[in-house]
Phi, psi and omega in degrees: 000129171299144165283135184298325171313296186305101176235088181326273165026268200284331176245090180311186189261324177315292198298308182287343172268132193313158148302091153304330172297315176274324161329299158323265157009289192302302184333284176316318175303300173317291172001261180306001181256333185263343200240334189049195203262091215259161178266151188302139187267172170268148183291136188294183197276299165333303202297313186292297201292358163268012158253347183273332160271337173297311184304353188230338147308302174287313167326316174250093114229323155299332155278003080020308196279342191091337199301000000 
């Protein structure tokens, strides 16, 4: 049963769904107005070979796995 109210029509799905673009955007602003831009640090070197073995640890398990 329809709603008497309801006129698909007349309010399209377009007009009604946010501007995600303009959201993003305020969201980054606040951002960038509380953190202001900090600079990126480099991953230390330790860091890097234990993620280049986790990355290859998961990799033959998935071939293992058959995937």
């Amino acid at each position: 049963m329809a709603c008497p109210n309801h006129r698909p029509e007349s309010s399209p799905v377009a007009t009604l769904s946010p501007d995600y673009d303009r959201i993003a955007r305020r969201i980054g602003a606040k951002l960038r107005e509380m953190y202001g831009a900090p600079e990126a640090a480099a991953l230390p070197a330790d860091h890097v070979d234990l993620l280049l073995r986790l990355r290859h640890k998961e990799r033959d398990q998935m071939r293992a796995r058959g995937v």
